[in-house]
N, CA, C, O and CB atoms as a CASP TS submission, in Angstrom:
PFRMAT TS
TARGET T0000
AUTHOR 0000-0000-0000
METHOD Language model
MODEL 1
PARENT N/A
ATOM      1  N   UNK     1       2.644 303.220 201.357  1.00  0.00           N
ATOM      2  CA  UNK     1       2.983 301.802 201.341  1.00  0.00           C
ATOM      3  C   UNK     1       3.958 301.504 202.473  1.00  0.00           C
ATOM      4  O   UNK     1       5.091 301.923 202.236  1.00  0.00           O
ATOM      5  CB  UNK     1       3.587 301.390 199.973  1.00  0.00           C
ATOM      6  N   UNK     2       3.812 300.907 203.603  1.00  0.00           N
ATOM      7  CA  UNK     2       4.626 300.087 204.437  1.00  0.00           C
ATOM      8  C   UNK     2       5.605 299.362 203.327  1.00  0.00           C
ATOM      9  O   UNK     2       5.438 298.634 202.348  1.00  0.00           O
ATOM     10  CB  UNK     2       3.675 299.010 205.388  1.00  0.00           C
ATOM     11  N   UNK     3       6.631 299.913 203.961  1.00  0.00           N
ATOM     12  CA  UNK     3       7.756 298.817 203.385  1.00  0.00           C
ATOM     13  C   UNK     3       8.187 297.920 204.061  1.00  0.00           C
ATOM     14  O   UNK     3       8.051 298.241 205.242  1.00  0.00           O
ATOM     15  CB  UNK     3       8.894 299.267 203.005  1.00  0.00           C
ATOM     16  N   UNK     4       8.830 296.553 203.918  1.00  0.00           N
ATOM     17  CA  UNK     4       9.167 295.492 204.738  1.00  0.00           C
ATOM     18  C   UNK     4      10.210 295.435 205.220  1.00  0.00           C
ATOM     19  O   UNK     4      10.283 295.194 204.015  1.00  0.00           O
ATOM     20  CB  UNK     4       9.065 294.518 204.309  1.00  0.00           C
ATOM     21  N   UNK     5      11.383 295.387 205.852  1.00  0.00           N
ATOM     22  CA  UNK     5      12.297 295.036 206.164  1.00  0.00           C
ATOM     23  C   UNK     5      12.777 293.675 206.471  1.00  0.00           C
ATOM     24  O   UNK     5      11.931 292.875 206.869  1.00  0.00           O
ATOM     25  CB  UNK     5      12.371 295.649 206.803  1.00  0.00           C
ATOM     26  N   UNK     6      14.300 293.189 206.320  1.00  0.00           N
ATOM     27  CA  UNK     6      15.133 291.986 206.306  1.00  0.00           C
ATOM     28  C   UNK     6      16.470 292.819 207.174  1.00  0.00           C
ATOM     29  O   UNK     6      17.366 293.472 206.641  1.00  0.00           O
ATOM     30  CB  UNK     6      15.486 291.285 204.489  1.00  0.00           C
ATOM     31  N   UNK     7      16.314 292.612 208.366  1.00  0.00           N
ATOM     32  CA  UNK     7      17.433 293.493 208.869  1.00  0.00           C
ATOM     33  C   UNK     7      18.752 292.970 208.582  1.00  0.00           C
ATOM     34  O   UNK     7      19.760 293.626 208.846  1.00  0.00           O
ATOM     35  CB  UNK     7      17.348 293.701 210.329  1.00  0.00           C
ATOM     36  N   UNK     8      18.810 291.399 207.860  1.00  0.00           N
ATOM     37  CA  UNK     8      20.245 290.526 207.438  1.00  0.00           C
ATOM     38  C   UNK     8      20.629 291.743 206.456  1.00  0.00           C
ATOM     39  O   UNK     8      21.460 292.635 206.625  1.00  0.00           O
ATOM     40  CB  UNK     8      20.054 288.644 206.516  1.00  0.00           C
ATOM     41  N   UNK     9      19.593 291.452 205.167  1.00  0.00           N
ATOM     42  CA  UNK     9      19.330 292.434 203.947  1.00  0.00           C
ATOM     43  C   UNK     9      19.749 294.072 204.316  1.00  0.00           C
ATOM     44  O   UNK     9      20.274 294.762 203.442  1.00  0.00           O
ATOM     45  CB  UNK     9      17.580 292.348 203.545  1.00  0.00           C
ATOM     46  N   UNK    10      19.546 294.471 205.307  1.00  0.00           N
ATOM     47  CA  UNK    10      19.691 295.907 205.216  1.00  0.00           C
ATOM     48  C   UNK    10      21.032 296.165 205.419  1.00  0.00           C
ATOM     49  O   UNK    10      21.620 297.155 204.983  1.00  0.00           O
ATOM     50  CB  UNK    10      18.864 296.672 206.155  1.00  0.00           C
ATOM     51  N   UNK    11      21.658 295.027 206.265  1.00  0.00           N
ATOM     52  CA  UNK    11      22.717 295.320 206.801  1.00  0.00           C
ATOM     53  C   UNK    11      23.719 294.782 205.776  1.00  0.00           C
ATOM     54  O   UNK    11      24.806 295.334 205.943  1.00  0.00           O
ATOM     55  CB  UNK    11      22.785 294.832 208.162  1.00  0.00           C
ATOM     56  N   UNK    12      23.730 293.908 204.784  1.00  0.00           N
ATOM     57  CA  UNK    12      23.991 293.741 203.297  1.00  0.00           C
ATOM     58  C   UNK    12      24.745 294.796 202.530  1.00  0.00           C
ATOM     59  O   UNK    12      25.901 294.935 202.132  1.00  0.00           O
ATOM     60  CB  UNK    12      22.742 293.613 202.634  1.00  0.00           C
ATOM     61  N   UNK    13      23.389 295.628 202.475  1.00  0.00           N
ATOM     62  CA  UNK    13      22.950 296.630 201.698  1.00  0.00           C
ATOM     63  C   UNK    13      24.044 297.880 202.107  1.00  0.00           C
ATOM     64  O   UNK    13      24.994 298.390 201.514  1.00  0.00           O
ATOM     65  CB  UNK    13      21.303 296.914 201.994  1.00  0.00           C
ATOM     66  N   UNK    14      23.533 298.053 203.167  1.00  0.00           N
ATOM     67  CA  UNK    14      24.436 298.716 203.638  1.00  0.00           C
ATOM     68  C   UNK    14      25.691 298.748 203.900  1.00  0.00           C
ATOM     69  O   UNK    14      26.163 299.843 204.208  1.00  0.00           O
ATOM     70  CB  UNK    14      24.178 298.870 204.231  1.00  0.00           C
ATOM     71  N   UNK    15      26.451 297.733 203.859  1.00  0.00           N
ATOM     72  CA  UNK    15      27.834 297.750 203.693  1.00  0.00           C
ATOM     73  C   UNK    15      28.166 297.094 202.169  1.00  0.00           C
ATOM     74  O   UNK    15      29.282 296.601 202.003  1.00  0.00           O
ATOM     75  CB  UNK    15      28.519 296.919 204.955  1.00  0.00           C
ATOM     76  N   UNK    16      27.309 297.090 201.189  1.00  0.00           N
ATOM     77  CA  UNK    16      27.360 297.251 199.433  1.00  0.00           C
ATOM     78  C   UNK    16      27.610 298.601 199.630  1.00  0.00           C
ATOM     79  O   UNK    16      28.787 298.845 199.897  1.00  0.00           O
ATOM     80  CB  UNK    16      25.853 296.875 198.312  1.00  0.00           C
ATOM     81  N   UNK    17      26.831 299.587 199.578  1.00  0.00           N
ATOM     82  CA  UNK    17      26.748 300.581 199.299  1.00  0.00           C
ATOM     83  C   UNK    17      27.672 301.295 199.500  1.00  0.00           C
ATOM     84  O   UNK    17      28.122 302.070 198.657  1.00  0.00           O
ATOM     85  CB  UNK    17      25.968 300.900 199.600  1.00  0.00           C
ATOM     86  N   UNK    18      28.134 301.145 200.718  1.00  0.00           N
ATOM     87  CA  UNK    18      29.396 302.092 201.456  1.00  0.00           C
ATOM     88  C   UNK    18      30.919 301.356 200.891  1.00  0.00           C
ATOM     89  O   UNK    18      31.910 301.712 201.528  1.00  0.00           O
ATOM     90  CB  UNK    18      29.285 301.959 203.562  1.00  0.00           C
ATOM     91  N   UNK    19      31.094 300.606 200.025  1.00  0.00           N
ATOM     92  CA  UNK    19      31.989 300.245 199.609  1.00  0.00           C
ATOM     93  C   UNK    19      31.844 300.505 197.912  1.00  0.00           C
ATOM     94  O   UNK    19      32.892 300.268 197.311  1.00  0.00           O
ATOM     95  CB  UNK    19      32.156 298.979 200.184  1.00  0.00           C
ATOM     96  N   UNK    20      30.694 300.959 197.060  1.00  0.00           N
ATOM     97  CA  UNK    20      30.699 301.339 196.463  1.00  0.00           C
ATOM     98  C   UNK    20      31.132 303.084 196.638  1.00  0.00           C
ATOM     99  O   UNK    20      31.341 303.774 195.640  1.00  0.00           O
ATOM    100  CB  UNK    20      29.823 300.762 196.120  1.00  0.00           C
ATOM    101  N   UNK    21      31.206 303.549 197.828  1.00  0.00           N
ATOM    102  CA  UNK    21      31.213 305.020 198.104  1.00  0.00           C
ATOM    103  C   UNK    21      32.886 304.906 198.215  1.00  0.00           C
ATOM    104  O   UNK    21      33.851 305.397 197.629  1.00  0.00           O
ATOM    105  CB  UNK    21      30.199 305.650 199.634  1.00  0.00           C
ATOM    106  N   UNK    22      32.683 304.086 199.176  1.00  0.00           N
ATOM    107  CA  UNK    22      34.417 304.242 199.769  1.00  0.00           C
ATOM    108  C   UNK    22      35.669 303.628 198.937  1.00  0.00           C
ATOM    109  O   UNK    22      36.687 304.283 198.712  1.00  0.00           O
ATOM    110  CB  UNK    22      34.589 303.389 201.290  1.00  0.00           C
ATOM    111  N   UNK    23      35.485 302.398 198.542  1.00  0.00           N
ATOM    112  CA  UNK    23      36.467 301.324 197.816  1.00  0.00           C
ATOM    113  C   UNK    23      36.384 301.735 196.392  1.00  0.00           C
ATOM    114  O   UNK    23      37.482 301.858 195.849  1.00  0.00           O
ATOM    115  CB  UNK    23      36.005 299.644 197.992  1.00  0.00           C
ATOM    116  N   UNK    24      35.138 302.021 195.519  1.00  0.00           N
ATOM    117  CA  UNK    24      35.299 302.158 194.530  1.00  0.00           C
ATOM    118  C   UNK    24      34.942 303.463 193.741  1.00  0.00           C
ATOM    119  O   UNK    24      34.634 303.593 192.556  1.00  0.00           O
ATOM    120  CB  UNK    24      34.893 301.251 194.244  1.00  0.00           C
ATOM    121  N   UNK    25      35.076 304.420 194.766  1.00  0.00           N
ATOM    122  CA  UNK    25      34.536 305.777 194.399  1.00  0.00           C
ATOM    123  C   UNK    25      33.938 306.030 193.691  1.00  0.00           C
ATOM    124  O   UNK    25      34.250 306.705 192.710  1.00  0.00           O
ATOM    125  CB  UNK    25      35.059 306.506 194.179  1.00  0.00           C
ATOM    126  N   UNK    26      32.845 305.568 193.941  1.00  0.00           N
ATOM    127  CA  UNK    26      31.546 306.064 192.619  1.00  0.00           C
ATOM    128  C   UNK    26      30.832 307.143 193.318  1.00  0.00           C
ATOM    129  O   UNK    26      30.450 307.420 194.456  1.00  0.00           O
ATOM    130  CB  UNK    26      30.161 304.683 192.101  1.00  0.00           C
ATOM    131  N   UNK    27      30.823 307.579 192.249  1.00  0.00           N
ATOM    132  CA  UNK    27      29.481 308.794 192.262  1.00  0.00           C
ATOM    133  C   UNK    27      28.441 308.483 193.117  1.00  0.00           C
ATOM    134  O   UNK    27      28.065 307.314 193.213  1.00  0.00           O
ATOM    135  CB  UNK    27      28.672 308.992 190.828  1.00  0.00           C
ATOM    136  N   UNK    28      27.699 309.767 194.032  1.00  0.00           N
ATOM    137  CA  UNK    28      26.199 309.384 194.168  1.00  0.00           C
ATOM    138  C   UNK    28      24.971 309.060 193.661  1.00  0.00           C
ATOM    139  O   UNK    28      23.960 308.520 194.110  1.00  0.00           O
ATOM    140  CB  UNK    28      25.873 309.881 194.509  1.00  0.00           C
ATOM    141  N   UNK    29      25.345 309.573 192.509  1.00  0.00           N
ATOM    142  CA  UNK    29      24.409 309.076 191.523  1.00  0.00           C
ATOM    143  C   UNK    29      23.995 307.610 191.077  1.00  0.00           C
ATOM    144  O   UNK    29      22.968 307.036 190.715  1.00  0.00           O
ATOM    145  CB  UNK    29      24.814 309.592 190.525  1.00  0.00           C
ATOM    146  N   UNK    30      25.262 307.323 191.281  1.00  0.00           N
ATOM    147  CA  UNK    30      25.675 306.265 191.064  1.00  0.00           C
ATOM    148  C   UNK    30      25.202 304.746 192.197  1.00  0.00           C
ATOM    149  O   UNK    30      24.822 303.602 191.949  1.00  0.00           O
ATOM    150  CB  UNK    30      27.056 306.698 190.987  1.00  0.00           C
ATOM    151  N   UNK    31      25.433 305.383 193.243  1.00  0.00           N
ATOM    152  CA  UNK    31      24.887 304.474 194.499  1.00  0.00           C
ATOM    153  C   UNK    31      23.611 304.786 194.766  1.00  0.00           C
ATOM    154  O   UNK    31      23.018 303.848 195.298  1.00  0.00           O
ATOM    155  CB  UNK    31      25.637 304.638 195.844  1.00  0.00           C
ATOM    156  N   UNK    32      22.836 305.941 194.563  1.00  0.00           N
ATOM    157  CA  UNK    32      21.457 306.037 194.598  1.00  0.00           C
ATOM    158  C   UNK    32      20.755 304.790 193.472  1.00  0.00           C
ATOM    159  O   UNK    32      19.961 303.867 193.653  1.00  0.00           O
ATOM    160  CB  UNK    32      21.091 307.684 194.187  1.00  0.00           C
ATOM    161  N   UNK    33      21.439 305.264 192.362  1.00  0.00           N
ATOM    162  CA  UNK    33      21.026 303.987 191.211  1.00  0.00           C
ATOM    163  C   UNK    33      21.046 301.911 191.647  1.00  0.00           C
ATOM    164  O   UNK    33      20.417 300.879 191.412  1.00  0.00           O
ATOM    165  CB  UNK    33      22.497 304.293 189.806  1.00  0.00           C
ATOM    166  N   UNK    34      22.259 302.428 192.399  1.00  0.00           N
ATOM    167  CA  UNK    34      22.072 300.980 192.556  1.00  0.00           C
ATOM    168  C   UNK    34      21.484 300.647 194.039  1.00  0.00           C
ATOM    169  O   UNK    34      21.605 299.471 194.382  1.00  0.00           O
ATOM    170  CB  UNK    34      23.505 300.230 192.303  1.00  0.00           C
ATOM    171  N   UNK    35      21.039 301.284 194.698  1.00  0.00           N
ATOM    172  CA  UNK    35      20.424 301.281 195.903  1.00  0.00           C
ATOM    173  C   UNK    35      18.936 301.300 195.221  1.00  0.00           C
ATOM    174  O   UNK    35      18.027 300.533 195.537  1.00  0.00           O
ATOM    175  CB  UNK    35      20.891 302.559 196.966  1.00  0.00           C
ATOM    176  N   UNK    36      18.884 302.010 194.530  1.00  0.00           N
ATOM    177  CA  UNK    36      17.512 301.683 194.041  1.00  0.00           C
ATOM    178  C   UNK    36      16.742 300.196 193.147  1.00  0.00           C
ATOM    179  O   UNK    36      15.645 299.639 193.171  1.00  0.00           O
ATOM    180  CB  UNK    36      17.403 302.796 193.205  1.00  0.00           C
ATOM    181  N   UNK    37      18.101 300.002 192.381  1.00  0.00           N
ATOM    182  CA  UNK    37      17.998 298.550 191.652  1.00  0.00           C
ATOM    183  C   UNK    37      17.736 297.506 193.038  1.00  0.00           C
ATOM    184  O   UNK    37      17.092 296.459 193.086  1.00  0.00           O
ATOM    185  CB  UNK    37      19.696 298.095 190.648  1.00  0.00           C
ATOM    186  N   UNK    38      18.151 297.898 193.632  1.00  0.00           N
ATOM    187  CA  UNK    38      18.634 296.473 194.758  1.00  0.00           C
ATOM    188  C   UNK    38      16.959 296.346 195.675  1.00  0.00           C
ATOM    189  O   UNK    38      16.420 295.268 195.923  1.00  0.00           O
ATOM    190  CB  UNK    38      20.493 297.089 196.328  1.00  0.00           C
ATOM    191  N   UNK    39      16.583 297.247 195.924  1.00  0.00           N
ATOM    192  CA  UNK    39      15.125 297.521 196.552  1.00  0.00           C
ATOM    193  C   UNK    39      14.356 297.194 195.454  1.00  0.00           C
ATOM    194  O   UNK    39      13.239 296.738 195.696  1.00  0.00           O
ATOM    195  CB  UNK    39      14.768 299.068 197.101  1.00  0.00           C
ATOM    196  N   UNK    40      14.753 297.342 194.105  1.00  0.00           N
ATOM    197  CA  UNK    40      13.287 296.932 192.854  1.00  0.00           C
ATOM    198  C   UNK    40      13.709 295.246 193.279  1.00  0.00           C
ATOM    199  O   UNK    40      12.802 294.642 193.853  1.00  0.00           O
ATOM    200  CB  UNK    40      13.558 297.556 190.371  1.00  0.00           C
ATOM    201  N   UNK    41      14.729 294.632 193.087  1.00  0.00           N
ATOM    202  CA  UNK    41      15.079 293.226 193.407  1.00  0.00           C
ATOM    203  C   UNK    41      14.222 292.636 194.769  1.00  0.00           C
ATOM    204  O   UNK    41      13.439 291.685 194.791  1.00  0.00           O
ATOM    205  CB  UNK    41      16.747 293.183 193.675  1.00  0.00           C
ATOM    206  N   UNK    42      14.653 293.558 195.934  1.00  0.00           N
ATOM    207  CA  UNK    42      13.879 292.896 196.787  1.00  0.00           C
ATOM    208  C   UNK    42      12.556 292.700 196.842  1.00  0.00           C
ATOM    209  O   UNK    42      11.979 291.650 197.123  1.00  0.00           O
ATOM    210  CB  UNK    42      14.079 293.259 197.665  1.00  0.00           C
ATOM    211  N   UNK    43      11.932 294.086 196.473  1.00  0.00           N
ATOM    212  CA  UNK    43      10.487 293.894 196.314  1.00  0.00           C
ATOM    213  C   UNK    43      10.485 292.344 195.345  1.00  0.00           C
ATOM    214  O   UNK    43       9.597 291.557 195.674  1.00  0.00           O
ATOM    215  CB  UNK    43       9.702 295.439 195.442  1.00  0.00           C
ATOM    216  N   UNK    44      11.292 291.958 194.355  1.00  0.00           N
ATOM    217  CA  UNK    44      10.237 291.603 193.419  1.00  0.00           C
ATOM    218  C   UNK    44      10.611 289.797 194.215  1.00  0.00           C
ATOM    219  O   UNK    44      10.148 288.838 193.597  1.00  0.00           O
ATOM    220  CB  UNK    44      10.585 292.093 191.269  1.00  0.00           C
ATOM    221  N   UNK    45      11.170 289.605 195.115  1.00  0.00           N
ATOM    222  CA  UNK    45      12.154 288.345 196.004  1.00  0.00           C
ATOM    223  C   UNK    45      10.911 288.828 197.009  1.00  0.00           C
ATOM    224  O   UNK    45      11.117 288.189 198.041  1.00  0.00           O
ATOM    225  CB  UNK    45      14.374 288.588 196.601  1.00  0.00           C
ATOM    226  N   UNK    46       9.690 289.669 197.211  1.00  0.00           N
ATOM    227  CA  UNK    46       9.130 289.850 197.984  1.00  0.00           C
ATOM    228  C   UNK    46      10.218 289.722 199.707  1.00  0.00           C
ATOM    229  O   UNK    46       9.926 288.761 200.418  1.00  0.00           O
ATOM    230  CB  UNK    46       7.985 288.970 197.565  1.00  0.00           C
ATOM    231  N   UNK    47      10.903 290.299 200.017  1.00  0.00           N
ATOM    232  CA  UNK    47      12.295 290.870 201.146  1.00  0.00           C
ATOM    233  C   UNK    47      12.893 289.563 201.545  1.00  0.00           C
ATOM    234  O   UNK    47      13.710 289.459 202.460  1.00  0.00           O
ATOM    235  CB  UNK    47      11.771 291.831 202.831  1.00  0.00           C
ATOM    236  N   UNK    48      12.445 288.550 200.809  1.00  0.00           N
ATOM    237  CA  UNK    48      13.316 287.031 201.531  1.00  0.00           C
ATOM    238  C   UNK    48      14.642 287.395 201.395  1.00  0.00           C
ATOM    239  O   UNK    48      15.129 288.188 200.589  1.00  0.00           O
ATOM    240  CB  UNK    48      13.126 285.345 200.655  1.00  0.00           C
ATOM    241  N   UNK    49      15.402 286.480 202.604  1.00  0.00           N
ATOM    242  CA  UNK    49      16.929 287.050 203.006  1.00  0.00           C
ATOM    243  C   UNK    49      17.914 286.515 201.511  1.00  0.00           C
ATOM    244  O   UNK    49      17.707 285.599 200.715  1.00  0.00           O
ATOM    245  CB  UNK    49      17.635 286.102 204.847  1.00  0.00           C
ATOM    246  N   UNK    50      18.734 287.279 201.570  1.00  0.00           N
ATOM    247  CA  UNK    50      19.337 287.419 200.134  1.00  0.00           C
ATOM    248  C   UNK    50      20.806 286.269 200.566  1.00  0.00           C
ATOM    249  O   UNK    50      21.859 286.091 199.954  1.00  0.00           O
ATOM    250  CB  UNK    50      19.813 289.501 199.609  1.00  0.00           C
ATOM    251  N   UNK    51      20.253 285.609 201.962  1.00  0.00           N
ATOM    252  CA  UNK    51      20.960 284.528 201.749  1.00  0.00           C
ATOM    253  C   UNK    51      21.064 283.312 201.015  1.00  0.00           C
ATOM    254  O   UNK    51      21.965 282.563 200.636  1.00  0.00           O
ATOM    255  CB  UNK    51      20.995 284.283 202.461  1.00  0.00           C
ATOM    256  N   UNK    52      19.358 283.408 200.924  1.00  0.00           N
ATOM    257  CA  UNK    52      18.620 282.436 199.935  1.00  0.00           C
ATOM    258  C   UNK    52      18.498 282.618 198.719  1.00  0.00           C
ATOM    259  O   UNK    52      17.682 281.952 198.082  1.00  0.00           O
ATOM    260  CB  UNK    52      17.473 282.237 200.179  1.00  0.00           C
ATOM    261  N   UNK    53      19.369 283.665 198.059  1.00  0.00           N
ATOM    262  CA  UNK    53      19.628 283.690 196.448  1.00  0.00           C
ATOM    263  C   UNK    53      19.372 282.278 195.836  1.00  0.00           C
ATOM    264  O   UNK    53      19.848 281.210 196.219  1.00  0.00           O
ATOM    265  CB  UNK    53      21.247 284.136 196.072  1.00  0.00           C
ATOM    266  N   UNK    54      18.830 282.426 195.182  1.00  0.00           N
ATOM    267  CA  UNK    54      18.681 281.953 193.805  1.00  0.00           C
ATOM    268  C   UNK    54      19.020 282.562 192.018  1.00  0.00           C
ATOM    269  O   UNK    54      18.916 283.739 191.672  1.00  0.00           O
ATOM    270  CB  UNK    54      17.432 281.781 193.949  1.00  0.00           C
ATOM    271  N   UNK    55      19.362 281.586 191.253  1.00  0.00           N
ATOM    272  CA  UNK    55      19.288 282.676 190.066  1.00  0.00           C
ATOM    273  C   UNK    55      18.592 282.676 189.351  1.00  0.00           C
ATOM    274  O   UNK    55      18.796 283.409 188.383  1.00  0.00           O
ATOM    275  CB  UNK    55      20.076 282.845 189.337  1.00  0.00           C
ATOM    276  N   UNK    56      17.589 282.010 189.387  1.00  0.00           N
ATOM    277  CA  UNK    56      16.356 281.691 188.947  1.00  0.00           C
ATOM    278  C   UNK    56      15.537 283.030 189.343  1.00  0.00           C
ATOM    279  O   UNK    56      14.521 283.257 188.687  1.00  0.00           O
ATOM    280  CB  UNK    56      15.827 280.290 189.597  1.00  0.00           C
ATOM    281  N   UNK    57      15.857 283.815 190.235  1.00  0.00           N
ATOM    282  CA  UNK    57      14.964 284.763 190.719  1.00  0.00           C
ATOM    283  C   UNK    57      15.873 286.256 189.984  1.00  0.00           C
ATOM    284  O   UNK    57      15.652 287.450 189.783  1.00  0.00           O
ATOM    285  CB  UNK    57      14.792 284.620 192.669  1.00  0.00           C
ATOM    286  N   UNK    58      16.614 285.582 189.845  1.00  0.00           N
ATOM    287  CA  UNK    58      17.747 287.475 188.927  1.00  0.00           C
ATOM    288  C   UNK    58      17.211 287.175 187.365  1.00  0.00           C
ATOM    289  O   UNK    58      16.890 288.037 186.547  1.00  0.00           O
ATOM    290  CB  UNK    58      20.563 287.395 188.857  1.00  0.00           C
ATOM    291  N   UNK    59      17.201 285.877 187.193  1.00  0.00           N
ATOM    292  CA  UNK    59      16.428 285.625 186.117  1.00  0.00           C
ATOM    293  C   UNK    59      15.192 286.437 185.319  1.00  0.00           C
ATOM    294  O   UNK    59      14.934 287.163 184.359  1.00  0.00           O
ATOM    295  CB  UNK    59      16.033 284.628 186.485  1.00  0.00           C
ATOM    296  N   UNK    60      14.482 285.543 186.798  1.00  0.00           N
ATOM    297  CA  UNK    60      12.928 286.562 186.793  1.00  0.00           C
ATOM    298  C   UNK    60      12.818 287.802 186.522  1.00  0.00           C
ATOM    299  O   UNK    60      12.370 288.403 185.546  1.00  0.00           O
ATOM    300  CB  UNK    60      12.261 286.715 187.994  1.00  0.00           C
ATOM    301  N   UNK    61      13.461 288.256 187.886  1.00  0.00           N
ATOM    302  CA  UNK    61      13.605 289.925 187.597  1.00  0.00           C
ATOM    303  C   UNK    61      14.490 290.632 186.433  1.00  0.00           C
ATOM    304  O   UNK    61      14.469 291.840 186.195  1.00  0.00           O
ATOM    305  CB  UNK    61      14.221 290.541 188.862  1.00  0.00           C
ATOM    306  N   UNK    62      15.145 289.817 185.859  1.00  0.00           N
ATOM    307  CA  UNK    62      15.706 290.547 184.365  1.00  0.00           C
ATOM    308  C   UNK    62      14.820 290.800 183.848  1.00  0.00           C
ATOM    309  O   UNK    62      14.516 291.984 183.698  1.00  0.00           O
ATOM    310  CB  UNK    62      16.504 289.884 183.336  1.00  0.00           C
ATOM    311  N   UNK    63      13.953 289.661 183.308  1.00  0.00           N
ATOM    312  CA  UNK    63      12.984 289.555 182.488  1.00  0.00           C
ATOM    313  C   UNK    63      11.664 290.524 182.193  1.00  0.00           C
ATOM    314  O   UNK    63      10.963 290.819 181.225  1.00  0.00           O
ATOM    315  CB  UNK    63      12.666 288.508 182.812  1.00  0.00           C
ATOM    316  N   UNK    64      11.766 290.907 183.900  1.00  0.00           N
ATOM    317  CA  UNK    64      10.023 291.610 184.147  1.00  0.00           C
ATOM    318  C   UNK    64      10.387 293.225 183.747  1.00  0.00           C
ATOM    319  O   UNK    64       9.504 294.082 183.773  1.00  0.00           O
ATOM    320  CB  UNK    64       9.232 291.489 186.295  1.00  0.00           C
TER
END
Protein backbone atom coordinates (compact mmCIF):
# COMPACT_ATOMS: atom_id res chain seq x y z
CA UNK A 1 0.00 0.00 0.00
CA UNK A 2 1.45 3.50 -0.96
CA UNK A 3 1.01 5.61 1.85
CA UNK A 4 0.16 9.35 1.47
CA UNK A 5 1.88 11.99 2.92
CA UNK A 6 0.93 15.75 4.43
CA UNK A 7 4.42 17.05 4.92
CA UNK A 8 2.48 20.04 7.39
CA UNK A 9 1.17 16.62 9.18
CA UNK A 10 4.45 14.89 9.34
CA UNK A 11 6.16 17.64 10.59
CA UNK A 12 3.26 17.88 13.41
CA UNK A 13 3.79 14.54 14.14
CA UNK A 14 6.98 14.71 14.49
CA UNK A 15 7.57 17.24 16.88
CA UNK A 16 4.29 15.43 19.03
CA UNK A 17 6.22 12.66 19.27
CA UNK A 18 9.58 13.96 20.27
CA UNK A 19 8.04 15.84 23.04
CA UNK A 20 6.27 12.96 24.18
CA UNK A 21 10.00 11.33 24.28
CA UNK A 22 11.69 14.35 25.57
CA UNK A 23 9.18 16.66 27.78
CA UNK A 24 7.18 13.96 29.06
CA UNK A 25 9.26 10.91 29.24
CA UNK A 26 7.24 8.30 28.08
CA UNK A 27 8.11 5.08 27.24
CA UNK A 28 8.59 3.76 23.66
CA UNK A 29 6.03 1.84 23.84
CA UNK A 30 4.29 4.32 24.56
CA UNK A 31 5.05 6.73 21.52
CA UNK A 32 4.96 3.82 19.12
CA UNK A 33 1.22 3.54 20.47
CA UNK A 34 0.45 6.85 19.88
CA UNK A 35 2.25 7.26 16.62
CA UNK A 36 0.28 4.58 15.60
CA UNK A 37 -3.21 6.01 16.84
CA UNK A 38 -2.36 9.23 15.03
CA UNK A 39 -1.72 7.41 11.44
CA UNK A 40 -5.17 5.19 12.18
CA UNK A 41 -6.67 9.05 12.51
CA UNK A 42 -5.11 10.16 9.46
CA UNK A 43 -5.94 7.42 7.33
CA UNK A 44 -9.46 7.63 8.47
CA UNK A 45 -9.28 12.15 7.75
CA UNK A 46 -8.05 10.34 4.50
CA UNK A 47 -4.19 12.72 5.19
CA UNK A 48 -6.15 16.19 5.01
CA UNK A 49 -3.91 18.77 6.89
CA UNK A 50 -4.68 18.50 10.56
CA UNK A 51 -5.00 22.16 10.27
CA UNK A 52 -8.41 21.60 9.18
CA UNK A 53 -9.49 19.67 12.33
CA UNK A 54 -12.71 19.23 12.89
CA UNK A 55 -14.45 17.35 15.78
CA UNK A 56 -16.87 15.99 14.02
CA UNK A 57 -14.14 13.84 12.45
CA UNK A 58 -12.51 12.58 16.20
CA UNK A 59 -16.05 11.94 16.55
CA UNK A 60 -16.21 9.70 13.63
CA UNK A 61 -13.19 8.02 14.30
CA UNK A 62 -14.14 7.24 18.01
CA UNK A 63 -16.99 5.66 16.87
CA UNK A 64 -15.57 3.35 13.98
Amino acid sequence: MNRKFNEENERVKRRYLEFLREAKRSDMATVDKAADAILRFERSIKYKPFKRFRIEQAVKFKLE
